[in-house]
N, C-alpha and C positions, 0 to 999 in steps of 0.2 A: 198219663201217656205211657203204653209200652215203651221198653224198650227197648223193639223193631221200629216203633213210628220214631221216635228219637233218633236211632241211625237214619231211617230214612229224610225225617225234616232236615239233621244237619247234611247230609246231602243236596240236600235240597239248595241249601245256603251256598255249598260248594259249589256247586253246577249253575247258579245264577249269576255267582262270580266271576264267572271264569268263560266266559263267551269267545274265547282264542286260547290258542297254546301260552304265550305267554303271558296273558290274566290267568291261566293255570296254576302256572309256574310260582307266580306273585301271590295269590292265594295260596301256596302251597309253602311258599318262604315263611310267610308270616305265621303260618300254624305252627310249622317247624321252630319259629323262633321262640314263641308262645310259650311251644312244649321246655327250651331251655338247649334246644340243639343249636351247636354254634357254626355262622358260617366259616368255611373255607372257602381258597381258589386254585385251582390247579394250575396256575403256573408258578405257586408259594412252594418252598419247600415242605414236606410235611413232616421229616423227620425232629423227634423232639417235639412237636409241639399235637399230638394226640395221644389219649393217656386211655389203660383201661377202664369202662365205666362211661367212658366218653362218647356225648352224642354229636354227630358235625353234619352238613350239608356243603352243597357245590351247583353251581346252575352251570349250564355253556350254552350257549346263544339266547339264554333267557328265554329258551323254550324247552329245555329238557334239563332235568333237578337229581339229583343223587343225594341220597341222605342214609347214613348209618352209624350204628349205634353197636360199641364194641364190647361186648362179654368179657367178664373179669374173671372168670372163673375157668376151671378146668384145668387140663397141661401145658405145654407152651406153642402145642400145635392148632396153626389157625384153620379153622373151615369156614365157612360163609353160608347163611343161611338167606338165599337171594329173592326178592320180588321184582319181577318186570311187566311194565304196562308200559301205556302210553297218551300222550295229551292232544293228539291232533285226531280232528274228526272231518269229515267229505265237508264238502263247503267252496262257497263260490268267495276268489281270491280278486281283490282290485288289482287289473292291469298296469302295469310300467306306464304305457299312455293309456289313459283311461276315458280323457274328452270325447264327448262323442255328441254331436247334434241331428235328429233326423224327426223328419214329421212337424216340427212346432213342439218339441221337445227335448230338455238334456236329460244324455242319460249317462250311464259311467259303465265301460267297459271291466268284463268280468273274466278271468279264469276260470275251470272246473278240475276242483282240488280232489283227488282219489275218486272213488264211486260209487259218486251220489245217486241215492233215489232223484232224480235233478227236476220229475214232474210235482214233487212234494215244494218244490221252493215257489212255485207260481202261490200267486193271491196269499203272502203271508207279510208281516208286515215287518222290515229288515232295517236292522242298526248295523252298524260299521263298527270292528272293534282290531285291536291288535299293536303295533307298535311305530311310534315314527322316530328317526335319527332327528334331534335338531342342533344349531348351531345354538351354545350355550353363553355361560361367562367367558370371557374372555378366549372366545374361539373353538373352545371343544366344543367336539361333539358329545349329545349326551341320551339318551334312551330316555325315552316318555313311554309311559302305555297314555292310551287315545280310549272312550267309549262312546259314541252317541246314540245313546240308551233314550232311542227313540225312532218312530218307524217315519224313514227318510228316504226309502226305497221300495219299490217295488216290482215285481216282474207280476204284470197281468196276463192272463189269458184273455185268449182272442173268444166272443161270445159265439153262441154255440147257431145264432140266424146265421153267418159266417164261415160256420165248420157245420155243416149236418153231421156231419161224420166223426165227430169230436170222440162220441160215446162208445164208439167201434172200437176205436185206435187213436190214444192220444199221445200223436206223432207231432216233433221240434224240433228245430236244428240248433245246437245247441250255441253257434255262435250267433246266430242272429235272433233269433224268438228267445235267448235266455238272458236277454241285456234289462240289467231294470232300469225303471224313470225316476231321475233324480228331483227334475221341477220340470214343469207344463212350460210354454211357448211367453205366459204370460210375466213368467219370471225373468224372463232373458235381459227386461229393462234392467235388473238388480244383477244380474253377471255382468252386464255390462257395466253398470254403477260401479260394483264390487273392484273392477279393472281402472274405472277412471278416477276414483276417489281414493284409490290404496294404494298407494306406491309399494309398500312392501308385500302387495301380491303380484304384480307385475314386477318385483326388482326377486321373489321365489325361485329359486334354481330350476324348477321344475313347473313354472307357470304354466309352458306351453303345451305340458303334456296331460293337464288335467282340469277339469270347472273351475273356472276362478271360484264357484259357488263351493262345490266341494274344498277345495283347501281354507275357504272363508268358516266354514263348518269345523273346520281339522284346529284351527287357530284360534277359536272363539275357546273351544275346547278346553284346548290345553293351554288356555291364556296368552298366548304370543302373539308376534307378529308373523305374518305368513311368511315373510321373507326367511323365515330363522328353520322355515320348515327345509330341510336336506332330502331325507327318503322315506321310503314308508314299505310298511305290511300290513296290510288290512287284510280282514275276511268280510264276508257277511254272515248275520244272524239274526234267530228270529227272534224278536223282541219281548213276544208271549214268554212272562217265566214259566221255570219248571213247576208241575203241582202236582200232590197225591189227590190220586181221582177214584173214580170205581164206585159202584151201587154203598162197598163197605170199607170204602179204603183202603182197599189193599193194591191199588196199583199207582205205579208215579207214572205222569206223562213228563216227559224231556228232551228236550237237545240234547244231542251230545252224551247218551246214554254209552254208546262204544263211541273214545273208551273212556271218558272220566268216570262214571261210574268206579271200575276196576281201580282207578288211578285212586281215586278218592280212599275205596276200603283199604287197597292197601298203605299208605301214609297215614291213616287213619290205626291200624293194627301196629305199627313202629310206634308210633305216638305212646298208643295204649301200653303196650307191650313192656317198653324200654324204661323202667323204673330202676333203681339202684337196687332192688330185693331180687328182681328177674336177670338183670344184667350180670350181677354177682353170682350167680348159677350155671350161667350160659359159657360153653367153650369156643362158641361160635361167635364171627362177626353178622351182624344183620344187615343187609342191605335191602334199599327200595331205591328203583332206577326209574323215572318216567321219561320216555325217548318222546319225541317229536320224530316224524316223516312217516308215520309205521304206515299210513291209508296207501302211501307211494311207494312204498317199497323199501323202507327206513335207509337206502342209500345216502347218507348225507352226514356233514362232521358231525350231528346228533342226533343220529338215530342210532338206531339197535345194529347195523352193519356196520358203525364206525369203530373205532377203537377205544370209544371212554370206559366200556363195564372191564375189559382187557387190563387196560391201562390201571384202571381204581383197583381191582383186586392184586393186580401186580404191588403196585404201590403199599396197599394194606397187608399184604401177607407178609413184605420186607417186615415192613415197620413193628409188627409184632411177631415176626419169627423167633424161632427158638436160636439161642447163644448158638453162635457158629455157622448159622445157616445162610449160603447166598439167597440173594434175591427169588433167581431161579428155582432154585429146590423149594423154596417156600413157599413158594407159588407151584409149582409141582405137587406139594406133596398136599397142596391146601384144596385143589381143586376133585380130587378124590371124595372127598369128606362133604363135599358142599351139593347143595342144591339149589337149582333156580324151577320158580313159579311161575310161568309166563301166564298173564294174570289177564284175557281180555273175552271180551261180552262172545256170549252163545245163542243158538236158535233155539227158542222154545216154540213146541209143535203150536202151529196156527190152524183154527177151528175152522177156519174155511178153505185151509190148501193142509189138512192134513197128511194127502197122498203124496206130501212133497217129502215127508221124513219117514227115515227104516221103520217097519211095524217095534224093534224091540227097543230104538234109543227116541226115545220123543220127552225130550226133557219136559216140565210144563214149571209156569213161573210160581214162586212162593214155595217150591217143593226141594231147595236147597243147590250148591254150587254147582255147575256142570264139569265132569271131566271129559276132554276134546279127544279122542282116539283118529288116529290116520293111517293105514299101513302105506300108503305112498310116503309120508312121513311131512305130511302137510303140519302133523300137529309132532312134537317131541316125547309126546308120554311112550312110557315104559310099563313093563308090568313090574316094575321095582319101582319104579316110582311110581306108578299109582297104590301097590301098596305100604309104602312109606307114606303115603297125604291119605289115604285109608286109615292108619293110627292115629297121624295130626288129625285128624276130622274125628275119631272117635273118644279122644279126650276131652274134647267140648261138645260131643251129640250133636256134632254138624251132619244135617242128612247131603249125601252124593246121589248127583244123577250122571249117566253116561251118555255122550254123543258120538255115533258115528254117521258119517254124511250117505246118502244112496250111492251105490256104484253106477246108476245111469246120470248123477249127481258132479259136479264140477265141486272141489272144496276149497275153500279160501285157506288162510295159513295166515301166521302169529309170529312175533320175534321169536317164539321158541325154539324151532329149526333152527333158525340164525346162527343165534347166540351156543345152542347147543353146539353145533358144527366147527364154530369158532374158538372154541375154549375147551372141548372135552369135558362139557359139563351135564350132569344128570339134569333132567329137565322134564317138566309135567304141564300140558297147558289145561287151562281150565279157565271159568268163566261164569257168571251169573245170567239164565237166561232170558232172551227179550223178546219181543214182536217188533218189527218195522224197523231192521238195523239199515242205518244210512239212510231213511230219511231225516227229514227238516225235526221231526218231531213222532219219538221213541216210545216203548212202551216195557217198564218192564214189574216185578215185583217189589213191594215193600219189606216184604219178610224177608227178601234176599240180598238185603244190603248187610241186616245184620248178622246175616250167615257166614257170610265173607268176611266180614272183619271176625267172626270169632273162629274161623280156619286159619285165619293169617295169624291173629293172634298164638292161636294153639303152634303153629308153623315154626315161630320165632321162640314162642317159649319151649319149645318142647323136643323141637327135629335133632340138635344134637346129643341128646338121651337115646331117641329112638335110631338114629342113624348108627350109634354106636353096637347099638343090636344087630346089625346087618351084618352078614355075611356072606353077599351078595358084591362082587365088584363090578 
């Protein structure tokens, strides 16, 4: 087995695990602990207790993870060598009341999470995953992750004797044609059973607002009794795992390609990277940040607009500042020196809407990491900072390809803006590219997973050598 298909399979493993931001997140814990990084928590004091050499992690809402590993080497002035991605991808979210009976069927009401391809989620066959609050030992509450890794939903389409005009224009609305069916008319006798044999689903906080069948399903689960079920977060997903396909295997199809993909090389590149031979070298702190909300507009306490990456570099720059220095200054004088990667998936030119990308940027997949250009300032790159990750990329023969969108073109945008905006930090975005972003089911390169991790890798080992080169402010 190369080893491209190697990065690409354990991706494979990552992205099959991880069917919500927070199986993300828990997937991402457990590597991280693996590797020998220790958790923290940020409402712990941190002074005293992180050393240089030292690798640590942090979750907040157990949907978005920060993890870094501190350089032992150099002066005693801190820079930060940053990766940001993110774990949430479009996706249809179970409603607050979710009950719903119509036709001689139940079905379960649905939200539409960011922006979805929403005509990709018909006729696929959908699991429920995500997290519920329950009542524990002795009265706490307690965090379960939930998977029912199994197709238990469906939204069908309506047949095409019904619609001539299907093939024209395939028109929905998305609150009523995008509701799936939980069970046919004929099941109702066992919802109703479900209600008069189980006291602890009729005695559920939340009985009235959703199947008794569905929370029978939530409890078989996760072993309990329904009644002990409090709240919930679910999404839907498609149950199809992820798999390398193509005539010669070189492409993976996936869920969830934007953004775990990005989330994965980069934790994957910390991992690899942060050895006590590399750490011992490095003057920089290494961060990798995976926010939750980014499809929404990452407004929320953990996304990329909130105050954690602010707050954690503040925090770190203290803590290792040089004898004498406030907080402030440390953080002043650290953020200079640093750089962030805003790290999420790209268009690669599609052979059948070619005319959709500039004749000179048409990235194609398998041909190496894309850099994201905006003069509206949809993306953060610079021309200092693309040629700063020009050097990181030339240290490990990582090939670059360039993006920028059409001016008759609308461009989407990345935490990088954000984050740069927020902090006065040098910023580059970039991304691996794909076909079919935000649908149910992604398409992108195999070669291009292990390109990304060996950019990130080069990133972390290297950017404070090359940065110190700069004369550039």
């Amino acid at each position: 087995m190369s080893s491209a298909t190697a990065s690409a399979t354990s991706f494979l493993d990552f992205v099959n695990a991880s069917p919500s931001p927070f199986h993300a997140v828990e997937t991402a814990t457990s590597q991280l602990k693996a590797a020998g990084f220790v958790e923290i928590h940020e409402r712990d004091a941190w002074a005293g207790k992180l050393q240089k050499g030292g690798k640590y992690f942090f979750t907040r809402n157990r949907s978005c993870i920060a993890a870094f590993a501190v350089g032992s080497g150099g002066g005693s002035h801190v820079g930060f060598s940053v990766l940001g991605a993110h774990t949430d991808s479009p996706c249809l979210k179970v409603k607050p009341h979710s009950k719903k009976e119509k036709a001689g069927y139940t079905q379960v009401g649905v939200q539409t999470y960011g922006g979805g391809l929403w005509h990709t989620w018909f006729d696929r066959d959908l699991g429920l995953a995500g997290r519920v609050v329950v009542t524990g030992t002795e009265g706490k509450l307690e965090h379960r992750l939930v998977r029912i890794d199994r197709p238990i939903l469906r939204v069908p389409t309506l047949a095409i004797h019904l619609d001539r005009g299907v093939n024209d224009a395939f028109k929905f609305n998305n609150e009523v044609q995008l509701t799936p069916i939980l069970a046919a008319a004929a099941t109702k006798a066992l919802n109703g059973d479900a209600e008069a044999k189980s006291t602890t689903t009729t005695a559920a906080p939340n009985a009235e607002q959703h199947s008794p069948l569905l929370l029978k399903l939530l409890a078989e689960e996760l072993k309990i009794d329904a009644a002990q079920i409090g709240d919930f977060e679910l999404c839907l997903y498609d149950t199809q795992p992820s798999v390398i396909g193509g005539a010669q295997n070189e492409y993976i199809f996936s869920a969830r390609l934007d953004n775990l993909m990005m989330s994965y090389c980069s934790l994957t590149a910390l991992i690899n990277s942060s050895t006590k031979e590399s750490l011992a070298k490095d003057a920089n702190i290494r961060v990798v940040v995976l926010f939750d909300n980014e499809e929404v507009g990452s407004v929320s306490a953990h996304g990329a607009g909130s105050n954690l990456l602010e707050v954690t570099l503040r925090r770190l720059a203290s803590e290792f500042a040089a004898e004498g220095s406030s907080e402030t200054a440390a953080f002043e004088r650290a953020i200079p020196r640093s750089l962030l990667i805003s790290a999420d998936m790209a268009h690669a030119i599609h052979p059948n809407y070619a005319e959709k990308h500039e004749d000179n940027h048409r990235p194609q997949m398998n041909k190496g990491v894309v850099i994201k250009h905006n003069a509206n300032q949809r993306y953060a790159t610079t021309a200092v900072t693309t040629a700063l990750v020009r050097r990181v990329a030339e240290r490990r023969g990582v090939p670059l390809q360039e993006f920028v969108v059409r001016n008759d073109s609308p461009c989407g945008s990345t935490i990088g803006p954000m984050l740069s905006a927020q902090l006065g930090l040098r910023t580059i975005d970039v991304g691996n590219p794909q076909l079919s972003m935000h649908s149910i089911r992604e398409t992108c390169g195999v070669e291009d997973v292990k390109y990304a991790i060996d950019l990130f890798e080069s990133f972390f080992h290297d950017f404070a050598e090359i940065e110190a080169q700069l004369t550039v402010d």
